[in-house]
C-alpha positions as a Markdown table, in Angstrom:
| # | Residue | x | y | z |
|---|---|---|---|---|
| 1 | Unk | -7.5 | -12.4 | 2.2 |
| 2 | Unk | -10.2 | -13.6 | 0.1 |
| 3 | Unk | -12.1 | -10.5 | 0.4 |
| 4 | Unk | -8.9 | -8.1 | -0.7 |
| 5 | Unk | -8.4 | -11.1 | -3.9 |
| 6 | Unk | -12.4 | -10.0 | -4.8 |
| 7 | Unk | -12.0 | -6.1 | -5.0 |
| 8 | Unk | -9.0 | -6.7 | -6.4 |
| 9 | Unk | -10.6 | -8.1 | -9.6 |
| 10 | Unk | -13.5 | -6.2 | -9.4 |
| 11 | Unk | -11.2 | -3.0 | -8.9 |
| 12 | Unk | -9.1 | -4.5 | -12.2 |
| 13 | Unk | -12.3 | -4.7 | -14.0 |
| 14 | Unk | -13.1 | -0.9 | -13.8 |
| 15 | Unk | -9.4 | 0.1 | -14.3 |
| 16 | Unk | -9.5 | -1.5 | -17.4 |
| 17 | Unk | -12.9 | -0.1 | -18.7 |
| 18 | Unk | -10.8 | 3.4 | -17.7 |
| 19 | Unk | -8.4 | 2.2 | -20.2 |
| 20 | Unk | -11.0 | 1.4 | -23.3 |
| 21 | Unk | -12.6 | 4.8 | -22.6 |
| 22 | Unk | -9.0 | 6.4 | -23.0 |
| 23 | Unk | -8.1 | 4.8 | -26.4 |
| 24 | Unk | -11.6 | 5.2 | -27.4 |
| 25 | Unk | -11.4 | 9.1 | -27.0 |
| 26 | Unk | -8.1 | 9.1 | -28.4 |
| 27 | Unk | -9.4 | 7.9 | -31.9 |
| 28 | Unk | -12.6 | 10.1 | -31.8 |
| 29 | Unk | -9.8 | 13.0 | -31.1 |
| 30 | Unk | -7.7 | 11.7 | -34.3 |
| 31 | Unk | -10.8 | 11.1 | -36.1 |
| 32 | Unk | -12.3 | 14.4 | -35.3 |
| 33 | Unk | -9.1 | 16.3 | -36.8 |
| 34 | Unk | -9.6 | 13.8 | -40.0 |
| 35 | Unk | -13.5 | 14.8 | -40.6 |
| 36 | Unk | -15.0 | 11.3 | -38.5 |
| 37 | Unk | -14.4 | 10.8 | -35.2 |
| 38 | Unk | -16.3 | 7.6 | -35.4 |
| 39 | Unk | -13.5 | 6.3 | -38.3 |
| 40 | Unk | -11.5 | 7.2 | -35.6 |
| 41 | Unk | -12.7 | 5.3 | -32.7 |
| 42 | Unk | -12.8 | 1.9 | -35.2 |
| 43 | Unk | -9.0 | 2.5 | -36.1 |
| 44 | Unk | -8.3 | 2.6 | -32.6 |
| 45 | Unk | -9.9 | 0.2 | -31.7 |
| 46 | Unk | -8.6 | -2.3 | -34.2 |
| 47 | Unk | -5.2 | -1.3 | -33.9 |
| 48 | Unk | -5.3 | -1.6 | -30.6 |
| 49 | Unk | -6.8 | -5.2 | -30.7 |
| 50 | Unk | -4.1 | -6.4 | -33.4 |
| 51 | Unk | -1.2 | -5.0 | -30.9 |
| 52 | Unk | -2.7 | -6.6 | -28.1 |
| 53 | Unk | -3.2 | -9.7 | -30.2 |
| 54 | Unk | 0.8 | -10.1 | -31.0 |
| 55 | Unk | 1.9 | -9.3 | -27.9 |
| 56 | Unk | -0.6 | -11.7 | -26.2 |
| 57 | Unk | 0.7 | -14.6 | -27.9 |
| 58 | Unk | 5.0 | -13.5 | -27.8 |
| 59 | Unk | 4.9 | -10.8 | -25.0 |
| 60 | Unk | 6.7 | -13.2 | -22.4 |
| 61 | Unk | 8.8 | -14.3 | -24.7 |
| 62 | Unk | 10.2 | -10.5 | -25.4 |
| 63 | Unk | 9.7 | -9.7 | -21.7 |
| 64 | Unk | 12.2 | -13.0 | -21.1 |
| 65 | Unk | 14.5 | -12.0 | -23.7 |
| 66 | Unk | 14.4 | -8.3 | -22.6 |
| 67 | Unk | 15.8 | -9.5 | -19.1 |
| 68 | Unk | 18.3 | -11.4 | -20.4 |
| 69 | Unk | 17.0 | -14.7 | -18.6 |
| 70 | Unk | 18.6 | -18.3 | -19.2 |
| 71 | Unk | 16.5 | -21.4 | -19.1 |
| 72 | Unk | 17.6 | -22.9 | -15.3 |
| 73 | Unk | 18.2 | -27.0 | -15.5 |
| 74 | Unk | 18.0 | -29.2 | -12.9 |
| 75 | Unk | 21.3 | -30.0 | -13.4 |
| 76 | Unk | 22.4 | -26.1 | -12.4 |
| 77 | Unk | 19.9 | -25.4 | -10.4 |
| 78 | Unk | 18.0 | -28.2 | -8.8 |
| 79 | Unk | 17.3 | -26.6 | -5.6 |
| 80 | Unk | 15.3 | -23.4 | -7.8 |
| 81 | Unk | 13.5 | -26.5 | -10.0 |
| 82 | Unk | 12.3 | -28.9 | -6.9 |
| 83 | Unk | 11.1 | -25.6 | -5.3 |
| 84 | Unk | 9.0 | -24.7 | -8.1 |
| 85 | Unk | 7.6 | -28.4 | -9.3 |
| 86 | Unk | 6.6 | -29.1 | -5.1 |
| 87 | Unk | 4.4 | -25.7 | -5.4 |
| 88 | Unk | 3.2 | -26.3 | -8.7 |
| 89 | Unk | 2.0 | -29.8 | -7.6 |
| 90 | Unk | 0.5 | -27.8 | -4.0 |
| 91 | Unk | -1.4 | -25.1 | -6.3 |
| 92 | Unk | -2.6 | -27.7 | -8.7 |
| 93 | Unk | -0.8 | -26.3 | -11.8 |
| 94 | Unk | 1.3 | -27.4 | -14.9 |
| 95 | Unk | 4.9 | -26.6 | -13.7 |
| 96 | Unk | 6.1 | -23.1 | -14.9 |
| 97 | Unk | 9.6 | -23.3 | -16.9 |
| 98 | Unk | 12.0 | -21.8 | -14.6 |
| 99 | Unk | 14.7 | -19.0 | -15.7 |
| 100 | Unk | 17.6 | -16.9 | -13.8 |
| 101 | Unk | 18.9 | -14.2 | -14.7 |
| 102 | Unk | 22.6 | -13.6 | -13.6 |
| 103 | Unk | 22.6 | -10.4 | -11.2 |
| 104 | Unk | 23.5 | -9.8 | -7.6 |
| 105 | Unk | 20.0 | -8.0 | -6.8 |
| 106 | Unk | 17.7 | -10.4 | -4.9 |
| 107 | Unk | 14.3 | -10.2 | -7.4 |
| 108 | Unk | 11.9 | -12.4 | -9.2 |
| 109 | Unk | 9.0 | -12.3 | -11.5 |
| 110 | Unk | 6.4 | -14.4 | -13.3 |
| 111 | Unk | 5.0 | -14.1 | -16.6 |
| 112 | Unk | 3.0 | -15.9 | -19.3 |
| 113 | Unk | -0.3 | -15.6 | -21.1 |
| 114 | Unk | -1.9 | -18.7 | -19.0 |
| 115 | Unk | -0.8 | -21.5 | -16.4 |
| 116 | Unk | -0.1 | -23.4 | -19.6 |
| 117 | Unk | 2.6 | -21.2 | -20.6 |
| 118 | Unk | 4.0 | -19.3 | -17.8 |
| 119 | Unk | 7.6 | -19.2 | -16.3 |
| 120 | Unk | 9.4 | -18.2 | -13.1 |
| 121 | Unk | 12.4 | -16.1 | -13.3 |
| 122 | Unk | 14.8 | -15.3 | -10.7 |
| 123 | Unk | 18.2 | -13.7 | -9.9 |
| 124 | Unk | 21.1 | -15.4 | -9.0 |
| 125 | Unk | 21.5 | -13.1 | -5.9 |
| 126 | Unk | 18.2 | -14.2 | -4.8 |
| 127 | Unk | 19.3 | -18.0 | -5.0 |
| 128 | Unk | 22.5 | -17.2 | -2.8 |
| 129 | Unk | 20.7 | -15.1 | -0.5 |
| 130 | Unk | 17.8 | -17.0 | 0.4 |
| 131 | Unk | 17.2 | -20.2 | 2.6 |
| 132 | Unk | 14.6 | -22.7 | 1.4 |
| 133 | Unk | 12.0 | -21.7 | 3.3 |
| 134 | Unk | 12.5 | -18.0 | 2.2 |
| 135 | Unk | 12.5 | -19.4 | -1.5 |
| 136 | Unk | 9.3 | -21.1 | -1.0 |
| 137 | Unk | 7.9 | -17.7 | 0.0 |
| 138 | Unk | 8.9 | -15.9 | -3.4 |
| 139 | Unk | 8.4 | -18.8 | -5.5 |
| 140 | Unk | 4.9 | -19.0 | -4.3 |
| 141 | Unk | 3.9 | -15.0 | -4.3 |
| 142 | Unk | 4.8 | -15.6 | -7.9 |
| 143 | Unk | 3.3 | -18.6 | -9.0 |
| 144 | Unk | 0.1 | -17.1 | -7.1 |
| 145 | Unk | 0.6 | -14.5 | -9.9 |
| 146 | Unk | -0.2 | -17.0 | -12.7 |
| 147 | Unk | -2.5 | -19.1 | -10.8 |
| 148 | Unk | -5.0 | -15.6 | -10.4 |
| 149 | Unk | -4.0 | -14.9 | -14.3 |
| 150 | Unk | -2.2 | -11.9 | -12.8 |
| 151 | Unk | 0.7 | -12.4 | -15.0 |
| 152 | Unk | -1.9 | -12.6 | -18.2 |
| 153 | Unk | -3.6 | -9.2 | -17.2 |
| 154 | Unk | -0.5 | -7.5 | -16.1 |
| 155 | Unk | 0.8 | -8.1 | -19.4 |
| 156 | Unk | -2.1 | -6.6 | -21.5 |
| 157 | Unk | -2.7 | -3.6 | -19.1 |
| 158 | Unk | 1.4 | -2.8 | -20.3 |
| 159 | Unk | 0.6 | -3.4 | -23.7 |
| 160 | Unk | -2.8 | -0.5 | -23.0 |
| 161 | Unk | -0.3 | 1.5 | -21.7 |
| 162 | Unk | 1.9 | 1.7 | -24.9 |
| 163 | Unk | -1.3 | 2.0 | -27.3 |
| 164 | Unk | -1.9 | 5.0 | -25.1 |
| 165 | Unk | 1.0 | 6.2 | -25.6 |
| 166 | Unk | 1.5 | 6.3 | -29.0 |
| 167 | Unk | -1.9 | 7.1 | -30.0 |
| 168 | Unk | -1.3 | 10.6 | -27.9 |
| 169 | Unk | 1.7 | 11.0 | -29.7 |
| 170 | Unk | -0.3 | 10.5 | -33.1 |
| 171 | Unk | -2.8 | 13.2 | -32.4 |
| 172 | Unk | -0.6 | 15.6 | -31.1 |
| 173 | Unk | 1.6 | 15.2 | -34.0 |
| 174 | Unk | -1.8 | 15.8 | -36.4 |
| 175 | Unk | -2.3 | 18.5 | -34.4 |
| 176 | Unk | 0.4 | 20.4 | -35.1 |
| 177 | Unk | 0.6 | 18.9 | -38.8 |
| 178 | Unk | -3.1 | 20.4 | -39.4 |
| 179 | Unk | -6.0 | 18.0 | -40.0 |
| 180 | Unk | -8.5 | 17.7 | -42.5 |
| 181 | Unk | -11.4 | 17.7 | -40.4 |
| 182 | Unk | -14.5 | 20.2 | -40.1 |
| 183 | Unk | -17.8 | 19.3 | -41.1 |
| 184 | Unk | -20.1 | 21.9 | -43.7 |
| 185 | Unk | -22.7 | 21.6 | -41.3 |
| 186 | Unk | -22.6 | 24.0 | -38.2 |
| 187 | Unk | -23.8 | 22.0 | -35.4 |
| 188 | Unk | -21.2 | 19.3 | -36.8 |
| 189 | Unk | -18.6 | 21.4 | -36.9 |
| 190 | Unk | -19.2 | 22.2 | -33.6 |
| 191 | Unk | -19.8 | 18.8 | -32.4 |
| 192 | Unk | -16.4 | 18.2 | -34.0 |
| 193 | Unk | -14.1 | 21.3 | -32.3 |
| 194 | Unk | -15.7 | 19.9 | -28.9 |
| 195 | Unk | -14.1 | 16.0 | -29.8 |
| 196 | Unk | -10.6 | 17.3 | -30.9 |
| 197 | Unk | -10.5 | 19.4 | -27.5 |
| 198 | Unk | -11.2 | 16.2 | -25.1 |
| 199 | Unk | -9.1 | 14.6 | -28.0 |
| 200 | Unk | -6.3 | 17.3 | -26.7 |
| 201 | Unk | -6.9 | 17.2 | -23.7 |
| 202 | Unk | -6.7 | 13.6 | -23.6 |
| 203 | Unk | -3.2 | 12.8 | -25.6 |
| 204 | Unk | -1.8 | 15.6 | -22.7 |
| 205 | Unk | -3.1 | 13.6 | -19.8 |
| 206 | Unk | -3.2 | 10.0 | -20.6 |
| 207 | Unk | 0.1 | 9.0 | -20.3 |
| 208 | Unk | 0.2 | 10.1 | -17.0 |
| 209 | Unk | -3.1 | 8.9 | -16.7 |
| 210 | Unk | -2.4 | 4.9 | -18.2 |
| 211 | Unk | 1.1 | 5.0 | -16.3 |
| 212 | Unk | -0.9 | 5.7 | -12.7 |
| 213 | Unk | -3.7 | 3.1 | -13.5 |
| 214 | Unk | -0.3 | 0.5 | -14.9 |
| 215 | Unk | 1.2 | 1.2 | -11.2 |
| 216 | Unk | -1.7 | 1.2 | -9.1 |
| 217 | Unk | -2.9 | -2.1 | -10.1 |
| 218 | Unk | 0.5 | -3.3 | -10.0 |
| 219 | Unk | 0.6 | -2.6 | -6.1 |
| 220 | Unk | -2.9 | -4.3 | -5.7 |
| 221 | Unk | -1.7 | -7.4 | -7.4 |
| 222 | Unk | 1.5 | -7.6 | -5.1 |
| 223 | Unk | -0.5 | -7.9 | -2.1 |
| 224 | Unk | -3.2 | -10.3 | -3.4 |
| 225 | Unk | -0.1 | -12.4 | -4.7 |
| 226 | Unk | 1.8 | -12.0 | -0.9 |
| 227 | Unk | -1.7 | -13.2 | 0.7 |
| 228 | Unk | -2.3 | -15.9 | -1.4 |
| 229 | Unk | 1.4 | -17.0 | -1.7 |
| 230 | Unk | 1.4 | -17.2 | 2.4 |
| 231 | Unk | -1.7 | -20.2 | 1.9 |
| 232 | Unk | -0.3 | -22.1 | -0.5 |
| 233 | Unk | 3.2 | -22.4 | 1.6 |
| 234 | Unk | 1.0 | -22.5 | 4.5 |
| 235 | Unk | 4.0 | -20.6 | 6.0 |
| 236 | Unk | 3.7 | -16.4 | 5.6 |
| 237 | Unk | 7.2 | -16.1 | 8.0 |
| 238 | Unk | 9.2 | -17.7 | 5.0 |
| 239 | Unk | 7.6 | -14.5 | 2.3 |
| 240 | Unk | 7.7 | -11.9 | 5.3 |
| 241 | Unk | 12.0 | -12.7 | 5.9 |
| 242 | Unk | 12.6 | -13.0 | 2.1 |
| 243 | Unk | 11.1 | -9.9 | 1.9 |
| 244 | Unk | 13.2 | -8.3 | 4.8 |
| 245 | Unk | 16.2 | -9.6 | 3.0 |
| 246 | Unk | 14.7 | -7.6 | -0.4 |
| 247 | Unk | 14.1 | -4.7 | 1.6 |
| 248 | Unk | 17.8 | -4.8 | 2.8 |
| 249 | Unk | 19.5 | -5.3 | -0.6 |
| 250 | Unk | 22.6 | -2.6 | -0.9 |
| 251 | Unk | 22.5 | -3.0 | -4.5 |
| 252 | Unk | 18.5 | -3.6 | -5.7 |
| 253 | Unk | 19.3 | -2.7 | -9.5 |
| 254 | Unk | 18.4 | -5.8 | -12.1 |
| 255 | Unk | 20.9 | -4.2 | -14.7 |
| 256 | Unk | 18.5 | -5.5 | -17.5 |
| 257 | Unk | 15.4 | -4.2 | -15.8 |
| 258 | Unk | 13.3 | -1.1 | -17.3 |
| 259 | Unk | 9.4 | 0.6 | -16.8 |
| 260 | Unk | 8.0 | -1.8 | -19.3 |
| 261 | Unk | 9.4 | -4.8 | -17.0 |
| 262 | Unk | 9.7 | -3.1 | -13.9 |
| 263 | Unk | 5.9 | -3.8 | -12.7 |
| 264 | Unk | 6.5 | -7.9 | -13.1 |
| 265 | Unk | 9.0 | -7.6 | -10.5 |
| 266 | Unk | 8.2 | -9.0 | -6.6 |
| 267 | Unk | 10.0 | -5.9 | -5.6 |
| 268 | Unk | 11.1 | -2.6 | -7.5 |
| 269 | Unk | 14.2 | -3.7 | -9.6 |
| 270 | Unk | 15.5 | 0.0 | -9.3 |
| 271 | Unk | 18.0 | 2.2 | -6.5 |
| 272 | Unk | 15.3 | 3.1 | -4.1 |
| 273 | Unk | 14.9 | 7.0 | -4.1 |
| 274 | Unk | 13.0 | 8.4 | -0.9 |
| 275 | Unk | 10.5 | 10.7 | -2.1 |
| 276 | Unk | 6.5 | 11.6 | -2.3 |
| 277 | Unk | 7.1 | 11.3 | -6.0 |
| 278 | Unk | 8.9 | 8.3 | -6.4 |
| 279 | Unk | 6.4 | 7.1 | -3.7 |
| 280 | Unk | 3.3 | 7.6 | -5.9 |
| 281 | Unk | 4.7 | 6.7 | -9.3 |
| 282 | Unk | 6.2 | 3.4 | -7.5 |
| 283 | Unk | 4.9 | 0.5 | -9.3 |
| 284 | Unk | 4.8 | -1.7 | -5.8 |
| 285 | Unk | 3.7 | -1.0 | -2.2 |
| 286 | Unk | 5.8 | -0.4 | 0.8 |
| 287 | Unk | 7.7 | -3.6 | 1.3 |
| 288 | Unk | 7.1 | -2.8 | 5.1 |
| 289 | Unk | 3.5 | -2.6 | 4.4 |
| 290 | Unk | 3.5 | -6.2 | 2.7 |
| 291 | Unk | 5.8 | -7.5 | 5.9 |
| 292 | Unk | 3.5 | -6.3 | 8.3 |
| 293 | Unk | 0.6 | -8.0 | 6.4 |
| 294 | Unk | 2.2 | -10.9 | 6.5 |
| 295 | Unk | 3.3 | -11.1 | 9.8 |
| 296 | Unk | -0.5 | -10.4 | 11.2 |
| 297 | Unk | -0.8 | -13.8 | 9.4 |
């Protein structure tokens, strides 16, 4: 378990150097069109710093706000509060805020920038549906999310994804518009024609490029977070049966859920669609898979 939390990070680490080289390119592409591809690469890189800036300091609060999620009291919901104060106390953390949001799909997530400001949300189905034991299993997958700073990383690597986005859209768009680029000297100009290519070629494939790298860290996460949920319950039964109730939900939809949320989620808030598509643009592994891992425990 400890091994699989090490190449996680270190496999995180090289993901996200994948995602600085992306933007990087990106602006030598816009810059490249412009006349100075290295103009190009600063812009990028300070716009993307100032986006990831804003959102590091409000993003859970949009991503709360997105999901329609109410503040829980202990007066509504003091069997969801005790839960999460007893494992905040057994991890050694400041207790999360907790929030619910009012659906019938059995889900949860975590978010936050640190342990210091992090909160557990979960559905209302998934209150009904669960015993405590089963509770204690989700509640502690996620508050393994912000112990391991998940919840943090997770939340920049969607913000990497947008920049992406809309920085491919930018070059395309000036593109098409015609740039002002070109360079009197030969070998520049050359140098320059070769940039807006992998510029090109770039703003085509990113996107599907970020989204992939977005998902597949998503479904390492979720199994570092089962794993290290199961030791600080000290009981991997209660994860693995809340899980089996997940897997069974008729209706799985979070009505308020969406791709920039959807990767927070302990299981995919969406109607499951059996496919080698939907398979490899899921943003969490087999719940099966995670159940058998847990019940090797």
């Amino acid at each position: 378990m400890f091994n699989e939390v090490r190449n996680n990070k270190i496999k995180s680490v090289v993901l996200i150097s994948v995602f600085i080289i992306l933007i990087a390119g990106l602006g030598a592409g816009i810059g490249g069109l412009y006349g100075s591809f290295y103009f190009g690469v600063a812009m990028a890189v300070i716009f993307a710093s100032i986006y990831a800036i804003i959102a590091y300091y409000s993003g859970d609060s949009m991503l709360l706000s997105l999901s329609g999620a109410k503040e829980a009291t202990k007066k509504d919901y003091p069997y969801l509060i005790n839960t999460v104060e007893g494992l905040a106390v057994a991890a050694g953390l400041p207790t999360p805020k907790a929030y619910v949001i009012d659906d019938t799909a059995l889900n949860a997530f975590a978010t936050g920038r640190d342990p210091q400001h992090a909160s557990i949300t979960v559905t209302t189905g998934l209150l009904k549906a669960l015993n405590r034991e089963e509770l204690e299993g989700v509640v502690g997958h996620e508050m393994s999310h912000i112990k391991n700073f998940d919840v943090r990383f997770m939340m920049l690597t969607a913000v990497m994804v947008g920049i992406i986005m809309l920085m491919s859209d930018l070059l395309l768009r000036s593109f098409l518009w015609g740039g002002k680029g070109g360079s009197n000297d030969k070998k520049g100009g050359e140098i320059t024609i070769i940039l807006v290519v992998i510029g090109l070629v770039l703003a085509v494939l990113s996107p599907i490029i970020a989204q992939l790298i977005q998902m597949a860290i998503s479904r390492k996460r979720e199994y570092a977070a089962d794993a290290n949920g199961a030791i600080l319950t000290r009981y991997p039964p209660g994860l693995a049966n809340a899980l089996k109730k997940i897997a069974k939900d008729p209706d799985p939809l979070v009505d308020k859920a969406n791709k920039a949320t959807a990767h927070l989620y302990i299981s995919t808030p969406f109607r499951k669609k059996q496919s080698w598509l939907t398979t490899m643009f899921s943003t969490h592994p087999p719940i099966q898979e995670r159940i058998k891992r847990l019940e090797a425990m």
